[in-house]
C-alpha positions as CSV (number, residue, x, y, z in Angstrom):
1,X,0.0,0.0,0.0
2,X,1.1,3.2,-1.2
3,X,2.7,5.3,1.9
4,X,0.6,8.5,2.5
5,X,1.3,11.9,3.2
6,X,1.3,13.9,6.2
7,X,2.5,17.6,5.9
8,X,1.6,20.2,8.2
9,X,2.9,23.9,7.4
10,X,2.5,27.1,8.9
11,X,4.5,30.6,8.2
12,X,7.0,28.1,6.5
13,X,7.3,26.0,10.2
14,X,7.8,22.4,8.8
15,X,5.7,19.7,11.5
16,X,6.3,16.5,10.4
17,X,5.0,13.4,11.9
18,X,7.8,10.3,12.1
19,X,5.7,8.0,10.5
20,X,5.4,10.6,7.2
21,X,6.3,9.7,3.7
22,X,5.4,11.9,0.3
23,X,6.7,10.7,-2.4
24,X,7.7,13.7,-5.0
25,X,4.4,12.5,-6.9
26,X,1.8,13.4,-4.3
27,X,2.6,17.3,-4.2
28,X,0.2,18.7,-6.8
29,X,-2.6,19.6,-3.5
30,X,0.1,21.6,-1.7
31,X,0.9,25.7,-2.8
32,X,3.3,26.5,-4.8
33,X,6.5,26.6,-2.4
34,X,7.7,29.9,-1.8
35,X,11.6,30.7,-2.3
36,X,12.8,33.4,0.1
37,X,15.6,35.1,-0.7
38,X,19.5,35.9,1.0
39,X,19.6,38.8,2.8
40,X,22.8,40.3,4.7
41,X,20.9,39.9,8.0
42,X,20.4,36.0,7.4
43,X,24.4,36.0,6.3
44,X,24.5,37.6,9.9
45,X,22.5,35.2,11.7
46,X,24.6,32.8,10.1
47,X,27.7,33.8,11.1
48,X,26.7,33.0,14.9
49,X,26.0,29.5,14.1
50,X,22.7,27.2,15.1
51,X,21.5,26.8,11.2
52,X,21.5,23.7,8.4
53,X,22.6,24.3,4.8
54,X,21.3,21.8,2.9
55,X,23.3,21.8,-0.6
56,X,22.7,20.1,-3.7
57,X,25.3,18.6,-5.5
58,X,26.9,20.6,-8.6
59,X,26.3,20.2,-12.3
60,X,26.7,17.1,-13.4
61,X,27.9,15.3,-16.7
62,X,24.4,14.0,-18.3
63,X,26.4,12.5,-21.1
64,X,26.7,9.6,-18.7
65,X,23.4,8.6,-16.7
66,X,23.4,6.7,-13.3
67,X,23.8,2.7,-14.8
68,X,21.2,0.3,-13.7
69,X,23.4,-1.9,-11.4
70,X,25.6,1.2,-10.4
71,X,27.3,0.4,-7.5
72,X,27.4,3.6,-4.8
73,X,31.5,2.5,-4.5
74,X,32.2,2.8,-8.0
75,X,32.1,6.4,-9.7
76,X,32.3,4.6,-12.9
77,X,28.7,3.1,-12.6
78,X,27.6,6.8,-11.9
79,X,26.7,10.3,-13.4
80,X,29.6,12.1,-11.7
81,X,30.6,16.2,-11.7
82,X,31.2,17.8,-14.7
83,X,34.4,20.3,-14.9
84,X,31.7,23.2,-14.5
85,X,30.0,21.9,-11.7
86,X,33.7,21.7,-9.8
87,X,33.9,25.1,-10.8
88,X,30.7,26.1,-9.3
89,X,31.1,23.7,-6.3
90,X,34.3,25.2,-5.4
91,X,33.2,29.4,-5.6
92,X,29.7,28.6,-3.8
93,X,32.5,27.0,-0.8
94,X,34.8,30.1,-1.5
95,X,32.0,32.3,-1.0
96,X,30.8,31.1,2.1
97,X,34.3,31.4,3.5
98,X,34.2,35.0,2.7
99,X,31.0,35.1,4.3
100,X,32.4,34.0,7.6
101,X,29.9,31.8,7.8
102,X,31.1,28.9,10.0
103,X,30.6,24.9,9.2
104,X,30.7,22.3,11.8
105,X,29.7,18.4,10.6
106,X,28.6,17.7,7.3
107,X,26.8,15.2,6.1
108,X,26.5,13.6,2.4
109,X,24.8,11.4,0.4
110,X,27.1,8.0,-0.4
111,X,27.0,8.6,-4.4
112,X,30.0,10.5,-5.8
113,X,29.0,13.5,-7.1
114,X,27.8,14.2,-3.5
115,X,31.0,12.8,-1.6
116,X,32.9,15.2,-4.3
117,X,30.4,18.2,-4.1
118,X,31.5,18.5,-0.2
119,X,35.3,17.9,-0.3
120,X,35.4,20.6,-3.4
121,X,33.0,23.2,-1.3
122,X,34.2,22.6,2.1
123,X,37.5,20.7,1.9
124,X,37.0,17.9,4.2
125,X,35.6,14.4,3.5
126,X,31.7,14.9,4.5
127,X,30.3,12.0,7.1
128,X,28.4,9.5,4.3
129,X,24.5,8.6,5.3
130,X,23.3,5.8,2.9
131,X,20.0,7.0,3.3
132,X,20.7,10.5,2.3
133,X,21.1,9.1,-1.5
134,X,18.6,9.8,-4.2
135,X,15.0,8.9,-2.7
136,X,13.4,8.9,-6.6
137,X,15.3,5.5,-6.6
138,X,13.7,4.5,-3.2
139,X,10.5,2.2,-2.8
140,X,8.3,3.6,-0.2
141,X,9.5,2.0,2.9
142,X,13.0,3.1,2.3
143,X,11.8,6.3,1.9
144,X,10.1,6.7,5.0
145,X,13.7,5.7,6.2
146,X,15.4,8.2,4.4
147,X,13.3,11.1,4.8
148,X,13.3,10.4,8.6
149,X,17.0,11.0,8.4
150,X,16.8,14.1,6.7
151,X,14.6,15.6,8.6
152,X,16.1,14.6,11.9
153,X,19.7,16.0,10.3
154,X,17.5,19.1,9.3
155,X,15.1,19.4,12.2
156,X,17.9,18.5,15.3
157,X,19.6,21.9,17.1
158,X,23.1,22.7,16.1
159,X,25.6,22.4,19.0
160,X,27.9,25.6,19.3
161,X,28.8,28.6,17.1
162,X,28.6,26.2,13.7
163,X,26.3,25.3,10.7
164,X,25.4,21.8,10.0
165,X,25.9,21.3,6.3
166,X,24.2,18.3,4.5
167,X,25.0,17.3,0.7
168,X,22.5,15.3,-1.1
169,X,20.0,15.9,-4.0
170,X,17.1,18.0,-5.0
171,X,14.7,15.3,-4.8
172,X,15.3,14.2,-1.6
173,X,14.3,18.2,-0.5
174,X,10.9,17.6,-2.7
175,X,9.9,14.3,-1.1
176,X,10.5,16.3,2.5
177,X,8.5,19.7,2.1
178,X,7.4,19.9,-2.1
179,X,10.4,22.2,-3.0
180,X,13.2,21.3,-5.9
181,X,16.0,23.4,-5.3
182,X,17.0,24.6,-8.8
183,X,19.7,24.8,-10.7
184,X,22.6,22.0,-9.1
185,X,24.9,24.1,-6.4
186,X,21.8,26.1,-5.0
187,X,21.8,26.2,-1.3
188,X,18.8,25.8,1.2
189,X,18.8,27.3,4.7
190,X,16.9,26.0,7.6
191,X,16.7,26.3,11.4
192,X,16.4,23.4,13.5
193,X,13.4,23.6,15.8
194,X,13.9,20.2,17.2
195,X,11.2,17.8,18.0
196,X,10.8,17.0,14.5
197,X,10.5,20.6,13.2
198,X,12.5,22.7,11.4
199,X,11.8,26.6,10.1
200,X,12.6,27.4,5.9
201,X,14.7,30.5,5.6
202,X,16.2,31.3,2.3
203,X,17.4,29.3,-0.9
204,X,20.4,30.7,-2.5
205,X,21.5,30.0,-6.1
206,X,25.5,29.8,-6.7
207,X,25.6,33.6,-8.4
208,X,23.5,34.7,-5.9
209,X,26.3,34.9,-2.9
210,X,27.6,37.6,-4.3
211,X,24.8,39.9,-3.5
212,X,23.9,38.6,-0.2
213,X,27.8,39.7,1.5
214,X,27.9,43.3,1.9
Protein backbone atom coordinates (compact mmCIF):
# COMPACT_ATOMS: atom_id res chain seq x y z
CA UNK A 1 0.00 0.00 0.00
CA UNK A 2 1.05 3.20 -1.21
CA UNK A 3 2.74 5.34 1.90
CA UNK A 4 0.63 8.50 2.46
CA UNK A 5 1.35 11.92 3.17
CA UNK A 6 1.31 13.86 6.20
CA UNK A 7 2.46 17.64 5.88
CA UNK A 8 1.63 20.18 8.22
CA UNK A 9 2.91 23.89 7.39
CA UNK A 10 2.51 27.15 8.88
CA UNK A 11 4.53 30.57 8.21
CA UNK A 12 7.03 28.08 6.51
CA UNK A 13 7.29 26.05 10.17
CA UNK A 14 7.82 22.41 8.82
CA UNK A 15 5.74 19.71 11.48
CA UNK A 16 6.30 16.48 10.44
CA UNK A 17 4.95 13.36 11.94
CA UNK A 18 7.79 10.34 12.08
CA UNK A 19 5.74 7.97 10.54
CA UNK A 20 5.38 10.63 7.20
CA UNK A 21 6.32 9.67 3.69
CA UNK A 22 5.40 11.86 0.32
CA UNK A 23 6.68 10.73 -2.38
CA UNK A 24 7.69 13.72 -5.04
CA UNK A 25 4.35 12.51 -6.90
CA UNK A 26 1.77 13.45 -4.27
CA UNK A 27 2.60 17.27 -4.22
CA UNK A 28 0.17 18.65 -6.85
CA UNK A 29 -2.61 19.63 -3.49
CA UNK A 30 0.07 21.60 -1.72
CA UNK A 31 0.89 25.72 -2.77
CA UNK A 32 3.34 26.54 -4.85
CA UNK A 33 6.46 26.63 -2.44
CA UNK A 34 7.73 29.91 -1.83
CA UNK A 35 11.64 30.72 -2.25
CA UNK A 36 12.83 33.40 0.11
CA UNK A 37 15.55 35.13 -0.72
CA UNK A 38 19.55 35.91 1.04
CA UNK A 39 19.65 38.79 2.79
CA UNK A 40 22.78 40.27 4.70
CA UNK A 41 20.95 39.95 7.96
CA UNK A 42 20.39 35.98 7.39
CA UNK A 43 24.35 35.98 6.32
CA UNK A 44 24.54 37.60 9.92
CA UNK A 45 22.50 35.15 11.72
CA UNK A 46 24.57 32.78 10.12
CA UNK A 47 27.69 33.79 11.14
CA UNK A 48 26.65 33.02 14.92
CA UNK A 49 25.96 29.49 14.09
CA UNK A 50 22.67 27.20 15.06
CA UNK A 51 21.54 26.83 11.19
CA UNK A 52 21.47 23.71 8.38
CA UNK A 53 22.65 24.30 4.81
CA UNK A 54 21.27 21.75 2.94
CA UNK A 55 23.30 21.75 -0.59
CA UNK A 56 22.65 20.05 -3.75
CA UNK A 57 25.33 18.62 -5.50
CA UNK A 58 26.92 20.64 -8.59
CA UNK A 59 26.26 20.22 -12.35
CA UNK A 60 26.71 17.09 -13.42
CA UNK A 61 27.91 15.28 -16.66
CA UNK A 62 24.40 13.97 -18.34
CA UNK A 63 26.38 12.47 -21.10
CA UNK A 64 26.69 9.61 -18.66
CA UNK A 65 23.39 8.61 -16.71
CA UNK A 66 23.38 6.66 -13.28
CA UNK A 67 23.84 2.68 -14.81
CA UNK A 68 21.15 0.30 -13.74
CA UNK A 69 23.39 -1.88 -11.38
CA UNK A 70 25.62 1.23 -10.36
CA UNK A 71 27.33 0.44 -7.51
CA UNK A 72 27.39 3.58 -4.78
CA UNK A 73 31.47 2.49 -4.47
CA UNK A 74 32.20 2.76 -8.03
CA UNK A 75 32.08 6.37 -9.70
CA UNK A 76 32.27 4.58 -12.90
CA UNK A 77 28.67 3.07 -12.61
CA UNK A 78 27.61 6.76 -11.92
CA UNK A 79 26.66 10.32 -13.44
CA UNK A 80 29.55 12.07 -11.67
CA UNK A 81 30.56 16.17 -11.70
CA UNK A 82 31.20 17.83 -14.68
CA UNK A 83 34.43 20.30 -14.88
CA UNK A 84 31.75 23.17 -14.45
CA UNK A 85 29.99 21.88 -11.71
CA UNK A 86 33.67 21.71 -9.76
CA UNK A 87 33.88 25.05 -10.77
CA UNK A 88 30.67 26.05 -9.32
CA UNK A 89 31.06 23.69 -6.26
CA UNK A 90 34.26 25.22 -5.37
CA UNK A 91 33.21 29.41 -5.64
CA UNK A 92 29.68 28.57 -3.81
CA UNK A 93 32.52 26.98 -0.79
CA UNK A 94 34.77 30.13 -1.51
CA UNK A 95 31.99 32.30 -1.00
CA UNK A 96 30.85 31.14 2.10
CA UNK A 97 34.34 31.36 3.48
CA UNK A 98 34.23 34.96 2.68
CA UNK A 99 31.03 35.12 4.27
CA UNK A 100 32.42 33.97 7.56
CA UNK A 101 29.91 31.76 7.79
CA UNK A 102 31.14 28.92 9.97
CA UNK A 103 30.60 24.88 9.22
CA UNK A 104 30.73 22.32 11.82
CA UNK A 105 29.74 18.35 10.59
CA UNK A 106 28.65 17.75 7.28
CA UNK A 107 26.76 15.17 6.07
CA UNK A 108 26.50 13.61 2.35
CA UNK A 109 24.83 11.42 0.38
CA UNK A 110 27.08 7.99 -0.38
CA UNK A 111 27.05 8.64 -4.44
CA UNK A 112 29.96 10.49 -5.79
CA UNK A 113 29.00 13.46 -7.12
CA UNK A 114 27.78 14.20 -3.48
CA UNK A 115 31.02 12.85 -1.64
CA UNK A 116 32.92 15.21 -4.34
CA UNK A 117 30.43 18.16 -4.08
CA UNK A 118 31.48 18.47 -0.24
CA UNK A 119 35.27 17.86 -0.26
CA UNK A 120 35.45 20.64 -3.39
CA UNK A 121 32.98 23.22 -1.29
CA UNK A 122 34.20 22.59 2.14
CA UNK A 123 37.49 20.68 1.86
CA UNK A 124 37.05 17.86 4.18
CA UNK A 125 35.58 14.41 3.45
CA UNK A 126 31.74 14.94 4.53
CA UNK A 127 30.34 12.02 7.08
CA UNK A 128 28.45 9.54 4.35
CA UNK A 129 24.52 8.61 5.26
CA UNK A 130 23.30 5.82 2.89
CA UNK A 131 19.96 6.96 3.32
CA UNK A 132 20.74 10.49 2.27
CA UNK A 133 21.07 9.12 -1.47
CA UNK A 134 18.61 9.84 -4.22
CA UNK A 135 14.97 8.88 -2.70
CA UNK A 136 13.40 8.88 -6.56
CA UNK A 137 15.31 5.49 -6.56
CA UNK A 138 13.70 4.48 -3.24
CA UNK A 139 10.49 2.20 -2.76
CA UNK A 140 8.27 3.56 -0.16
CA UNK A 141 9.49 2.04 2.91
CA UNK A 142 13.02 3.14 2.35
CA UNK A 143 11.80 6.33 1.87
CA UNK A 144 10.15 6.66 5.05
CA UNK A 145 13.68 5.66 6.19
CA UNK A 146 15.38 8.18 4.41
CA UNK A 147 13.25 11.08 4.79
CA UNK A 148 13.25 10.36 8.58
CA UNK A 149 17.01 11.01 8.45
CA UNK A 150 16.83 14.07 6.73
CA UNK A 151 14.55 15.56 8.56
CA UNK A 152 16.09 14.64 11.93
CA UNK A 153 19.65 16.00 10.30
CA UNK A 154 17.53 19.11 9.34
CA UNK A 155 15.15 19.43 12.18
CA UNK A 156 17.94 18.51 15.27
CA UNK A 157 19.60 21.94 17.14
CA UNK A 158 23.13 22.66 16.08
CA UNK A 159 25.57 22.44 18.97
CA UNK A 160 27.90 25.60 19.27
CA UNK A 161 28.81 28.64 17.07
CA UNK A 162 28.63 26.23 13.72
CA UNK A 163 26.26 25.34 10.66
CA UNK A 164 25.37 21.78 10.03
CA UNK A 165 25.92 21.33 6.28
CA UNK A 166 24.23 18.28 4.50
CA UNK A 167 25.01 17.33 0.74
CA UNK A 168 22.55 15.28 -1.10
CA UNK A 169 20.02 15.90 -4.04
CA UNK A 170 17.12 18.02 -5.04
CA UNK A 171 14.66 15.30 -4.76
CA UNK A 172 15.34 14.24 -1.62
CA UNK A 173 14.32 18.19 -0.49
CA UNK A 174 10.90 17.56 -2.73
CA UNK A 175 9.92 14.33 -1.10
CA UNK A 176 10.47 16.33 2.46
CA UNK A 177 8.53 19.75 2.13
CA UNK A 178 7.36 19.86 -2.09
CA UNK A 179 10.41 22.19 -2.96
CA UNK A 180 13.20 21.35 -5.88
CA UNK A 181 16.02 23.38 -5.33
CA UNK A 182 17.03 24.60 -8.84
CA UNK A 183 19.66 24.76 -10.71
CA UNK A 184 22.62 21.98 -9.13
CA UNK A 185 24.86 24.12 -6.43
CA UNK A 186 21.81 26.14 -5.03
CA UNK A 187 21.79 26.22 -1.30
CA UNK A 188 18.82 25.75 1.18
CA UNK A 189 18.80 27.29 4.69
CA UNK A 190 16.85 26.00 7.56
CA UNK A 191 16.66 26.29 11.37
CA UNK A 192 16.38 23.36 13.45
CA UNK A 193 13.40 23.57 15.84
CA UNK A 194 13.87 20.24 17.23
CA UNK A 195 11.23 17.79 17.95
CA UNK A 196 10.78 16.98 14.53
CA UNK A 197 10.51 20.63 13.15
CA UNK A 198 12.54 22.67 11.41
CA UNK A 199 11.82 26.60 10.08
CA UNK A 200 12.56 27.45 5.89
CA UNK A 201 14.71 30.52 5.64
CA UNK A 202 16.24 31.33 2.31
CA UNK A 203 17.36 29.32 -0.85
CA UNK A 204 20.35 30.70 -2.53
CA UNK A 205 21.53 30.00 -6.12
CA UNK A 206 25.46 29.76 -6.73
CA UNK A 207 25.58 33.64 -8.36
CA UNK A 208 23.46 34.74 -5.89
CA UNK A 209 26.33 34.93 -2.89
CA UNK A 210 27.58 37.61 -4.32
CA UNK A 211 24.75 39.90 -3.47
CA UNK A 212 23.86 38.64 -0.18
CA UNK A 213 27.78 39.70 1.46
CA UNK A 214 27.93 43.32 1.86
Amino acid sequence: MKAIIALFISFTVFSIPLHAAEPADDFADIPEFKVQALTPAIVKQLREGGYVLYMRHGNTDTSRPDQPNMDMNDCATQRILSDEGRRIVKKVGNSIRKAKIPVGDIFSSPLCRTKETALIAFGKNATVNVLLRYTASMDDKEKLQALDTIRELISTPVQGKTNRVIVAHSQNMMALIGYLPSPEGTVVIFKPLGNKQFKYIASVKPEQWGDSLH
